[in-house]
N, CA, C and O atoms as a DFTB+ gen file, in Angstrom:
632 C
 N C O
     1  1     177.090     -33.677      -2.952
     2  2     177.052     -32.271      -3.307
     3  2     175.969     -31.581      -2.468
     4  3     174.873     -32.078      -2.209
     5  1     176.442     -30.275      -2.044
     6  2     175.404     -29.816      -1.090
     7  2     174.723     -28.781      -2.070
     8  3     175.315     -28.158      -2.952
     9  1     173.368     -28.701      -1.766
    10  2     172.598     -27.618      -2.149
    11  2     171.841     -26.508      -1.369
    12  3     170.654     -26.660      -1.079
    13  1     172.484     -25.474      -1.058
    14  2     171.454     -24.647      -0.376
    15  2     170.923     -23.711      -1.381
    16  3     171.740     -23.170      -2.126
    17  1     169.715     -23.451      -1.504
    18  2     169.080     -22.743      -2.655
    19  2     168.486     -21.371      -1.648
    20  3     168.629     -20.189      -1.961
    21  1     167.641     -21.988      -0.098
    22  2     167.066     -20.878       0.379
    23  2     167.629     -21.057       2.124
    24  3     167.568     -22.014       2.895
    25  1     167.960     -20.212       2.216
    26  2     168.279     -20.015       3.483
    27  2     167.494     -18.940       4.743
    28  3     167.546     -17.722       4.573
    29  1     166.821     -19.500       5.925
    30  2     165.965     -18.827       6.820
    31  2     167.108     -17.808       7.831
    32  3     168.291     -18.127       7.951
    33  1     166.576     -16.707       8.423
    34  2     167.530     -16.266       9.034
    35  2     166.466     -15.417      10.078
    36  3     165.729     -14.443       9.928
    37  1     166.702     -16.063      10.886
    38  2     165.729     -15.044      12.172
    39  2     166.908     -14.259      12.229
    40  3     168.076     -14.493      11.920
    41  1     166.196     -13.058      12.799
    42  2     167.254     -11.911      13.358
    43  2     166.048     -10.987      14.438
    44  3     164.851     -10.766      14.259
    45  1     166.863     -10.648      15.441
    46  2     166.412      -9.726      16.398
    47  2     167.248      -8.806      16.609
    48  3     167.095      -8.519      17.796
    49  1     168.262      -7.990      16.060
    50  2     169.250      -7.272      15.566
    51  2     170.187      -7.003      16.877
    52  3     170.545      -5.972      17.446
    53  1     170.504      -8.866      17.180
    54  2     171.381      -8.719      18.471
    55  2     172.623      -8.358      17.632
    56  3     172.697      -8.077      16.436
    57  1     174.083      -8.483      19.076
    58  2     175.472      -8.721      17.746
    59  2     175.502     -10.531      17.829
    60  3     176.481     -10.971      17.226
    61  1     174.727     -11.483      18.381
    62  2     174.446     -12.737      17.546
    63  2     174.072     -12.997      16.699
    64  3     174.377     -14.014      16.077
    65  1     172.929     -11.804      16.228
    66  2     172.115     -12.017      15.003
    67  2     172.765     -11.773      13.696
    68  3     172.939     -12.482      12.705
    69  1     173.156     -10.207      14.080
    70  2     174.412      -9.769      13.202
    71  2     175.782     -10.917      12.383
    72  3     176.242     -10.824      11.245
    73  1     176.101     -11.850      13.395
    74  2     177.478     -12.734      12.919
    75  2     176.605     -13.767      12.115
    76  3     177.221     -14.253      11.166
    77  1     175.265     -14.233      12.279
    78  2     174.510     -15.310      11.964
    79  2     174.045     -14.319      10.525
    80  3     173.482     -15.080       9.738
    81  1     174.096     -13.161      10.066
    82  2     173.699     -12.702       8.740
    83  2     174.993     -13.088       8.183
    84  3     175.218     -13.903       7.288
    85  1     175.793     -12.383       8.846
    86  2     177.171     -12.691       8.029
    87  2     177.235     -13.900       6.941
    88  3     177.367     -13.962       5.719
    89  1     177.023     -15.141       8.366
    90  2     177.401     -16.569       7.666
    91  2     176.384     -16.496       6.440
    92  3     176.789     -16.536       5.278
    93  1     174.802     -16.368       6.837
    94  2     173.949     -16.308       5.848
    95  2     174.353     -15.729       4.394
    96  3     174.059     -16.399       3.404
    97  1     174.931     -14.660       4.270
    98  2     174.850     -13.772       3.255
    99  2     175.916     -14.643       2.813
   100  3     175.773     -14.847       1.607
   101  1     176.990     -15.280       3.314
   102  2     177.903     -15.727       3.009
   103  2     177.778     -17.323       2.009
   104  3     178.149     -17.759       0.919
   105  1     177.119     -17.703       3.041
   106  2     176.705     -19.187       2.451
   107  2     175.307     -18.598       1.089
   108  3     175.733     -18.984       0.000
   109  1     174.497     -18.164       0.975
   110  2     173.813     -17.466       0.282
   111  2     175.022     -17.211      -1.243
   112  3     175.141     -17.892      -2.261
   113  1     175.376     -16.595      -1.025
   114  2     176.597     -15.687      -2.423
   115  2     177.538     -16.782      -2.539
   116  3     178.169     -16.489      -3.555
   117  1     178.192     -18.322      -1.911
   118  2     178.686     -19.488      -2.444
   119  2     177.908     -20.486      -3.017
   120  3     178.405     -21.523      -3.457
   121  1     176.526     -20.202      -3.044
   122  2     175.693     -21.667      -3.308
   123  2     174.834     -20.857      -4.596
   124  3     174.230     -21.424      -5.506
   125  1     174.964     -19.439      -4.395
   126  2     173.854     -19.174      -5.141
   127  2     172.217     -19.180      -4.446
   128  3     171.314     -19.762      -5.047
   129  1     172.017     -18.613      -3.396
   130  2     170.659     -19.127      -2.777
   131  2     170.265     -17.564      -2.384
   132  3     170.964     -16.595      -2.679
   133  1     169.080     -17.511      -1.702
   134  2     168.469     -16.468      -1.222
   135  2     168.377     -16.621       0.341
   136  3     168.168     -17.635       1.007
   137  1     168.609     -15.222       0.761
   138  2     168.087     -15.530       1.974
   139  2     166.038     -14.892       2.468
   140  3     165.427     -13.964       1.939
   141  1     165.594     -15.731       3.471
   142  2     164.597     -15.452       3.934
   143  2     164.740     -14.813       5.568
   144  3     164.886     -15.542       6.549
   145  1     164.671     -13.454       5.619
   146  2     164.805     -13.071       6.838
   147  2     164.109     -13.034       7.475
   148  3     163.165     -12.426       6.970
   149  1     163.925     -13.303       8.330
   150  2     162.707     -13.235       9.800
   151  2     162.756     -12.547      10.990
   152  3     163.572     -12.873      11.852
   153  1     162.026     -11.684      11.139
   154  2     161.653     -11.117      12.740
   155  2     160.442     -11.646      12.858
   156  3     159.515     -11.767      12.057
   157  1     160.603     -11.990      14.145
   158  2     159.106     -12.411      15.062
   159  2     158.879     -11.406      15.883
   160  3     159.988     -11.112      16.330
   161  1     158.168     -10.782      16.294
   162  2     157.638     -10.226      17.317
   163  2     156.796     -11.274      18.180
   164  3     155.872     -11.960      17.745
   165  1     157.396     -11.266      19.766
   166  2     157.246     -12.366      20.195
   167  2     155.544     -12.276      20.895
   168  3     155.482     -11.340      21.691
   169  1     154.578     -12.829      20.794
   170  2     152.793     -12.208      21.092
   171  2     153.035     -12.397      22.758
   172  3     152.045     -11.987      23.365
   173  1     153.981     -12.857      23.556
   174  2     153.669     -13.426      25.110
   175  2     154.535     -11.935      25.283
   176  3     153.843     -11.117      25.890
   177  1     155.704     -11.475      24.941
   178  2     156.133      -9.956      25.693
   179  2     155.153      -9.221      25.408
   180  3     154.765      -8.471      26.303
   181  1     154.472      -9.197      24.140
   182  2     153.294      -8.140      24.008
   183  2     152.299      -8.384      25.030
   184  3     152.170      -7.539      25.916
   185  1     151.405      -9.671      25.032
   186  2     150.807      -9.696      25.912
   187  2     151.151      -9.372      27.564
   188  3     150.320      -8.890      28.334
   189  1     152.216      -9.650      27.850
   190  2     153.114      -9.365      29.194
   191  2     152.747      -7.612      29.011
   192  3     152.059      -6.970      29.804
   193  1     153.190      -7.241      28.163
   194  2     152.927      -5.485      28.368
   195  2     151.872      -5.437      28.231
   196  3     151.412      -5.145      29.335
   197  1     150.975      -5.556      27.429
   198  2     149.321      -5.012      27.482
   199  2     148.913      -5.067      28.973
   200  3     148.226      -4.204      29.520
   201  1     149.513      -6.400      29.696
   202  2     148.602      -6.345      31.079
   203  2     149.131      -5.347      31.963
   204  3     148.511      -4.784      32.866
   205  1     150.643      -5.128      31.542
   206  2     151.052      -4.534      32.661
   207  2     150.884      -2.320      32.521
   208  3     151.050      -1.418      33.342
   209  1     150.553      -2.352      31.278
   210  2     149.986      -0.839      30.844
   211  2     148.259      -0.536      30.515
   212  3     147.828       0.526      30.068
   213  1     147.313      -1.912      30.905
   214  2     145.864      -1.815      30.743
   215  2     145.324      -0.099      31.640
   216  3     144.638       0.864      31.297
   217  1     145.927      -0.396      32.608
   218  2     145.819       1.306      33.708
   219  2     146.360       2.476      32.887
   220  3     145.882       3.602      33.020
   221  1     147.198       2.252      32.174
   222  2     147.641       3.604      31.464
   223  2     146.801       4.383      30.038
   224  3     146.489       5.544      29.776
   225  1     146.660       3.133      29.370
   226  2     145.781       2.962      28.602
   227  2     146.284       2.675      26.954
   228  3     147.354       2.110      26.730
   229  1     145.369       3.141      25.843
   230  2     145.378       1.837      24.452
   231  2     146.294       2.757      24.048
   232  3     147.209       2.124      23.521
   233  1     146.564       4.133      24.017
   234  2     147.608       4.597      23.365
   235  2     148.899       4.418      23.552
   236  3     149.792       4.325      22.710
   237  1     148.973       4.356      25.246
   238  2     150.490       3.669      25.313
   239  2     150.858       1.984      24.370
   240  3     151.821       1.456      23.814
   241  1     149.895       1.773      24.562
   242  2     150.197       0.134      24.127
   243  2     150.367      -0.200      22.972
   244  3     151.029      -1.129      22.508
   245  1     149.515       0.881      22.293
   246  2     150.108       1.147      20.740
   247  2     150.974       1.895      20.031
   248  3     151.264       1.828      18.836
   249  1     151.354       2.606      20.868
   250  2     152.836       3.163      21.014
   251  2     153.986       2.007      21.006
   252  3     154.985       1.978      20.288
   253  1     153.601       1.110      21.943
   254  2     154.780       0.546      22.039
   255  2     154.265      -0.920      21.194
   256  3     154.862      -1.988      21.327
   257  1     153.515      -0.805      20.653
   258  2     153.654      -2.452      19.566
   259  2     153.779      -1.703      18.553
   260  3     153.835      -2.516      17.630
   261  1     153.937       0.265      17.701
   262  2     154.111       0.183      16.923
   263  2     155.878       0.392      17.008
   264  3     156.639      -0.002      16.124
   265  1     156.298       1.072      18.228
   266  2     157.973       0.841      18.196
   267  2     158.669      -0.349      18.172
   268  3     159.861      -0.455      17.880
   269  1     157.503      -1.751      18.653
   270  2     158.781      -3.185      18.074
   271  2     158.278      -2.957      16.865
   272  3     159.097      -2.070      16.623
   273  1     157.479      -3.003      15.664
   274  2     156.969      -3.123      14.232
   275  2     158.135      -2.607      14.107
   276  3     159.073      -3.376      13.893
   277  1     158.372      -1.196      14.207
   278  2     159.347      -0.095      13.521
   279  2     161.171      -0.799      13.566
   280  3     161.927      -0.723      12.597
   281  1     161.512      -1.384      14.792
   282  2     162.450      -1.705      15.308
   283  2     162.598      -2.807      13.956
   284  3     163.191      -2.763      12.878
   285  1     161.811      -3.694      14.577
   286  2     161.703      -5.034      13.424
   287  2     162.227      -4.704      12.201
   288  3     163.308      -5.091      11.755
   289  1     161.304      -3.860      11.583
   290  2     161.611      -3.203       9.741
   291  2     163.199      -2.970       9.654
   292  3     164.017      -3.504       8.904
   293  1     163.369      -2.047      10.613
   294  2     165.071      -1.727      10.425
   295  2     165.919      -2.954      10.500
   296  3     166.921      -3.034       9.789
   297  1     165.706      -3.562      11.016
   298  2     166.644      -4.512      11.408
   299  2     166.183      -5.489       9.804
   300  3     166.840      -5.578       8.767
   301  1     165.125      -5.971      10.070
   302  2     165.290      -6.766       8.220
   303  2     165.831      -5.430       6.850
   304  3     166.344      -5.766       5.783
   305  1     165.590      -4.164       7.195
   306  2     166.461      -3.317       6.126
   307  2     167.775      -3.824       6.210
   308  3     168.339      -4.484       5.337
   309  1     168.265      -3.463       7.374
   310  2     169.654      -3.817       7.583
   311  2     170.022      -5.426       6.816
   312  3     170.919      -5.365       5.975
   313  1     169.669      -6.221       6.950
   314  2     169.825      -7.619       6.762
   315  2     169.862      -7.147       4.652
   316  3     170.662      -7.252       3.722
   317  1     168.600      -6.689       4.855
   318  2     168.350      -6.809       2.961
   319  2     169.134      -5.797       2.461
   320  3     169.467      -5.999       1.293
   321  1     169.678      -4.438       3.110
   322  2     171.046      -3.852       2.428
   323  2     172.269      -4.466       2.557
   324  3     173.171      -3.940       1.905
   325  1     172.678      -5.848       3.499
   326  2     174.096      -6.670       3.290
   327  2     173.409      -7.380       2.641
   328  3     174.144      -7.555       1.670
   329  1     172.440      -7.988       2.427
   330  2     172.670      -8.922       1.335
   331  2     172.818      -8.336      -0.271
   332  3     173.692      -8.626      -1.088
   333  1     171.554      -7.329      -0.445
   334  2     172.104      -5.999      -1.996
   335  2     173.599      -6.043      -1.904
   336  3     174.180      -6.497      -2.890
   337  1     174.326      -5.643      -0.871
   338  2     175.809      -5.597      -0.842
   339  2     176.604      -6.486      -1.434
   340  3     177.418      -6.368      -2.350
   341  1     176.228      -7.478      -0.726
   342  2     176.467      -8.909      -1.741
   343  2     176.316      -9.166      -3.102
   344  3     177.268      -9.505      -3.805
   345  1     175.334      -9.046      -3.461
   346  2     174.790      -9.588      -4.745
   347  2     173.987     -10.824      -3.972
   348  3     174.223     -12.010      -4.202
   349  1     173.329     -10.507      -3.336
   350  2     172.182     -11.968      -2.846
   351  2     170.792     -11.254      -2.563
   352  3     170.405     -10.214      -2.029
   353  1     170.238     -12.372      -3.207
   354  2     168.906     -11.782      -3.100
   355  2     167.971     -12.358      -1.538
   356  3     167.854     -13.547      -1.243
   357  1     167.329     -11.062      -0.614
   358  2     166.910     -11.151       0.718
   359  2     165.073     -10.825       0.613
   360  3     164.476      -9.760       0.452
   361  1     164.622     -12.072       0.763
   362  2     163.152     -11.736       1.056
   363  2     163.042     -11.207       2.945
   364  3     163.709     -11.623       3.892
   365  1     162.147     -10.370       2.919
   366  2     162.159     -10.489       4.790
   367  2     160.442     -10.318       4.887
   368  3     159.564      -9.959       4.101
   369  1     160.484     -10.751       6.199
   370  2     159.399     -11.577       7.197
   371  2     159.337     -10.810       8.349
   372  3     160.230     -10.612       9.172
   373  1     157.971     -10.313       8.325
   374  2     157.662      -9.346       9.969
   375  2     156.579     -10.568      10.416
   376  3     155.708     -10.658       9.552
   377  1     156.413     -11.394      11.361
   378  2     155.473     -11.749      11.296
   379  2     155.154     -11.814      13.413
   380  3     156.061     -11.674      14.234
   381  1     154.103     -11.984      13.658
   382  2     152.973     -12.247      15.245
   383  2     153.622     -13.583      15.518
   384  3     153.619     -14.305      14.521
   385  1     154.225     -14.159      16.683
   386  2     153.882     -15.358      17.252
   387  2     154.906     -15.661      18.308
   388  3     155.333     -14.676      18.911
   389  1     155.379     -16.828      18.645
   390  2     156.042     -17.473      19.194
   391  2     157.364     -17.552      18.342
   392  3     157.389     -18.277      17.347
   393  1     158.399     -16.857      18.698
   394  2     159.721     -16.936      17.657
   395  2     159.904     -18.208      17.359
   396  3     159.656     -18.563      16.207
   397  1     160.543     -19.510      18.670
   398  2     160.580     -20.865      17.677
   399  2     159.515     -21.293      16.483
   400  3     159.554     -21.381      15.256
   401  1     158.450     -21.529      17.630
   402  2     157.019     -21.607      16.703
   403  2     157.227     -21.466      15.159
   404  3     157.273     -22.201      14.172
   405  1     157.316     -20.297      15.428
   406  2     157.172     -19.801      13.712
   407  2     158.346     -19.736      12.718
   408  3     158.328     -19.508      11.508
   409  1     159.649     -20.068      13.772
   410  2     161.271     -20.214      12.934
   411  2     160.662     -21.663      12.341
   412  3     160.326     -21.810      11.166
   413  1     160.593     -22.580      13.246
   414  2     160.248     -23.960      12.794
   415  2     159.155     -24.191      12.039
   416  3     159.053     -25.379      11.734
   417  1     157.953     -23.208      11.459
   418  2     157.253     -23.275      10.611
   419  2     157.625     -22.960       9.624
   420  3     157.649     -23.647       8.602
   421  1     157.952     -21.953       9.748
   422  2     158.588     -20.834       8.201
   423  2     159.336     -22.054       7.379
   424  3     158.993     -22.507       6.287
   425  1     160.283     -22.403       8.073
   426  2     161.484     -23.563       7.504
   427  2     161.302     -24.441       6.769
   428  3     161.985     -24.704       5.780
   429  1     159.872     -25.300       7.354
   430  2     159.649     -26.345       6.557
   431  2     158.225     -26.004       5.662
   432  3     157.674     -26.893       5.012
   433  1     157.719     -24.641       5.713
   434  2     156.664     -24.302       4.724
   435  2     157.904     -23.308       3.564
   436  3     157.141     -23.454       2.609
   437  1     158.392     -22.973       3.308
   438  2     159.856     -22.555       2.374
   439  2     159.927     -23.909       1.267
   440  3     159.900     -23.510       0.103
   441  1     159.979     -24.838       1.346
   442  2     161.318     -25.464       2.682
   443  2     162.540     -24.582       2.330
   444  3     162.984     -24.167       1.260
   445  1     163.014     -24.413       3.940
   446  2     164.730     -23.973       4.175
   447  2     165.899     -24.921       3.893
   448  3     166.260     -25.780       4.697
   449  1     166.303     -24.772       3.047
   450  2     167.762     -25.665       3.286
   451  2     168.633     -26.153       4.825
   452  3     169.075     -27.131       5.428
   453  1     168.488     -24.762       4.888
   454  2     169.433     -24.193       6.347
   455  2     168.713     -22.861       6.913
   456  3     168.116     -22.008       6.256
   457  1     168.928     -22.914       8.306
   458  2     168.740     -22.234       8.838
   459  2     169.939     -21.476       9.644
   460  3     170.944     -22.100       9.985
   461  1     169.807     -20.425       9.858
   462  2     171.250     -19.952      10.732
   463  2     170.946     -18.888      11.648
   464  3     170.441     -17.855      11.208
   465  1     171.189     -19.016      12.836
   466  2     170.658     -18.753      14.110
   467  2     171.532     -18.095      15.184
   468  3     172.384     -18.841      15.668
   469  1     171.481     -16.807      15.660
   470  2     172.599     -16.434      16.646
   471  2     171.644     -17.115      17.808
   472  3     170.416     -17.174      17.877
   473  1     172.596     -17.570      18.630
   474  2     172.225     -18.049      20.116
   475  2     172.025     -17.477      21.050
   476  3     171.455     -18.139      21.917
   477  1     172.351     -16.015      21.404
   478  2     172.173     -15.151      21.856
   479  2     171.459     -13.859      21.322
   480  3     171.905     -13.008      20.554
   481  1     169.980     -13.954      22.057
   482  2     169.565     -12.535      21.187
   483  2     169.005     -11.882      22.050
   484  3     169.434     -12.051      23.191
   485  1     167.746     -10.810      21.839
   486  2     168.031      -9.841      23.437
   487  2     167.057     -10.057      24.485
   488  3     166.650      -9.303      25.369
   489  1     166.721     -11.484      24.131
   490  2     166.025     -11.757      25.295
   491  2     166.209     -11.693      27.170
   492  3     165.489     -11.659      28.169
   493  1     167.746     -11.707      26.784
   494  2     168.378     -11.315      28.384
   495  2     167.742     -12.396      29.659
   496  3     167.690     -13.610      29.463
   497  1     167.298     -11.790      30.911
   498  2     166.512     -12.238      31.810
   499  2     165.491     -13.680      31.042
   500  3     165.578     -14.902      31.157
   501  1     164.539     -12.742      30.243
   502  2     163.576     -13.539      29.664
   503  2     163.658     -14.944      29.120
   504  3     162.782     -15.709      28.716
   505  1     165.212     -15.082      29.247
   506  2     165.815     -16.632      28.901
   507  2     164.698     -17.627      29.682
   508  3     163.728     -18.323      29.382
   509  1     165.551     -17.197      31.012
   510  2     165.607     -18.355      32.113
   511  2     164.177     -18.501      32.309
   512  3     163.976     -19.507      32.989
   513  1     162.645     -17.658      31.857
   514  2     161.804     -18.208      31.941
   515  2     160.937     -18.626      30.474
   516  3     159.910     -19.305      30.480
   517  1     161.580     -18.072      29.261
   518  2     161.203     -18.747      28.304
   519  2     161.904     -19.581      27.140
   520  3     161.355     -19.842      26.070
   521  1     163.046     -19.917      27.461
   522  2     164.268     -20.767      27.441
   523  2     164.917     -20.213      26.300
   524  3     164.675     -19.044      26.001
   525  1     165.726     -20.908      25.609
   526  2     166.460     -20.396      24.103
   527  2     165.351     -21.105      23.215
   528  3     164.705     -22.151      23.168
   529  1     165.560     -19.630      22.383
   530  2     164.668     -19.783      20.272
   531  2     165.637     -20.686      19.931
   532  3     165.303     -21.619      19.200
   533  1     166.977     -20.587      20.379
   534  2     168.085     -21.586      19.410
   535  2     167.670     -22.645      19.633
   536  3     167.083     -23.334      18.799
   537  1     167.906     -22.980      20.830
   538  2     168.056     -24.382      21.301
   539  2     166.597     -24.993      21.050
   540  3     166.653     -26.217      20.931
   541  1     165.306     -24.465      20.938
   542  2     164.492     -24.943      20.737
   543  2     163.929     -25.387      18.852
   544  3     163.013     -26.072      18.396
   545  1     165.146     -24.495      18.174
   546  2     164.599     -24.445      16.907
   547  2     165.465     -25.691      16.399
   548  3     164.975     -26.425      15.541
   549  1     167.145     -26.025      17.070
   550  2     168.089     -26.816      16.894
   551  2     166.633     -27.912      17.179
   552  3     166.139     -28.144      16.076
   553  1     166.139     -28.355      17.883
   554  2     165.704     -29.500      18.352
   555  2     164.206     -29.802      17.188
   556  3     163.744     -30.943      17.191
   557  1     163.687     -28.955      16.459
   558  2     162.596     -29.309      15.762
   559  2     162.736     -28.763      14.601
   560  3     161.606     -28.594      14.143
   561  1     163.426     -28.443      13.975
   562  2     163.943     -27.623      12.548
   563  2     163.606     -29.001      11.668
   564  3     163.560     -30.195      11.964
   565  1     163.403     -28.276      10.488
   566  2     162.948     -29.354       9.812
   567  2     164.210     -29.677       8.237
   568  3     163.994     -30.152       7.122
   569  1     165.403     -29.175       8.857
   570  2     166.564     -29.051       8.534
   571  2     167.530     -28.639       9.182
   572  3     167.554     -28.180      10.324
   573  1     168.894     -28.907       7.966
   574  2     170.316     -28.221       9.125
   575  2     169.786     -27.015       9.893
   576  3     168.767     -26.343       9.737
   577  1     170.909     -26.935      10.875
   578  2     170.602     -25.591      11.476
   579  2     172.364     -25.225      11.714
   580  3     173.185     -26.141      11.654
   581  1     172.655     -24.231      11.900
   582  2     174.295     -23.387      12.208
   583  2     173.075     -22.443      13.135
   584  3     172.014     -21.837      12.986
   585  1     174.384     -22.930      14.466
   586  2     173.636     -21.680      15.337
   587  2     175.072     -20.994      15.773
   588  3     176.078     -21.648      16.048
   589  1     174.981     -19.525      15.784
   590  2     176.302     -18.814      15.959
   591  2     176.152     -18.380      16.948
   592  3     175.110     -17.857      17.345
   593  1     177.286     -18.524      17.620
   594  2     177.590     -17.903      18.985
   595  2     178.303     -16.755      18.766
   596  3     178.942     -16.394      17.778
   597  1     178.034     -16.033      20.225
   598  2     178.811     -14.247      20.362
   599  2     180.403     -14.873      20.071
   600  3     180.914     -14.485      19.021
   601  1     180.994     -15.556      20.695
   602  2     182.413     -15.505      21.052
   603  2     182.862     -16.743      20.364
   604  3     182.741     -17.625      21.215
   605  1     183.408     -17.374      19.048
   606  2     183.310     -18.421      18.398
   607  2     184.708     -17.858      17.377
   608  3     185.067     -16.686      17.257
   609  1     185.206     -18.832      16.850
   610  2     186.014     -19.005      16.407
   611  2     185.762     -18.745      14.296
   612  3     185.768     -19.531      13.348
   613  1     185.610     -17.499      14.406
   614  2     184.459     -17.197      12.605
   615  2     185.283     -18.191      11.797
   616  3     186.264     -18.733      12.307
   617  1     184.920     -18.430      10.602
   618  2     185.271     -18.539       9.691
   619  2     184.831     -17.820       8.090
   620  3     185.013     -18.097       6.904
   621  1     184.050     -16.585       9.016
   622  2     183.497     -15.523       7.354
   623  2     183.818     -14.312       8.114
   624  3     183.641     -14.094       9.312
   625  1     184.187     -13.761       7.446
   626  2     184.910     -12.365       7.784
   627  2     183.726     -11.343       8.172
   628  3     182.743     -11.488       7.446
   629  1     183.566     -10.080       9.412
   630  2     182.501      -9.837       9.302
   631  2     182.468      -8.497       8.126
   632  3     181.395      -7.997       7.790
């Protein structure tokens, strides 16, 4: 018999992240569980911008770490009004660090049952020099993981 009671859900409000709430909210409202949503704000793009706006100066820079904060919030609203939709109950998570880092902490300080993960999120370019959150969280999760892809064959309606 399977038990998922709490379920982790990074989101960066790609449309990967989006299909990976789906399943969440989904598996969440069959087991009876909660979900735990997560945005990371990643500290190495911040730091990458601080150096590259130090000449412009502190207001730009806080301009733009308070537009990811702001970005972030919406996107866990979004997550915690489909799950209200549901009938599932959604804690969410703004938190500083290294996205795996802290997917793979969160998980096993919870503990997560499951985790569920779009594979594509908007890291773009920034892949190829700081590799995949998926693939790195698949490899040290301290549980299942479902990682959803853009183009996949659903089985939860969106």
């Amino acid at each position: 018999m399977i038990s998922i009671k709490t379920i982790l859900l990074p989101t960066d409000g790609s449309e990967c992240s989006h299909k990976a709430m789906n399943y969440a909210v989904s598996f969440a409202k069959q087991y009876g569980g909660k979900i735990v949503a997560l945005n990371v704000i990643d500290q190495r793009l911040e730091e990458q911008t601080r150096n590259a706006v130090i000449e412009i100066g502190h207001e730009l820079m806080q301009r733009l770490h308070d537009g990811y904060a702001r970005e972030a919030r919406r996107i866990l609203q979004e997550v915690a009004e489909a799950g209200a939709k549901a009938g599932v109950h959604v804690e969410t998570r703004l938190i500083k660090g290294i996205p795996s880092d802290e997917i793979v902490r969160l998980g096993g300080e919870l503990p997560a049952d499951l985790i569920v993960i779009g594979t594509h999120g908007h890291t773009g370019v920034s892949h190829l020099l700081l590799g995949s959150v998926a693939e790195k969280v698949v490899r040290r999760a301290p549980c299942p993981v479902l990682s959803v892809q853009r183009e996949e064959h659903d089985f939860v309606a969106s």
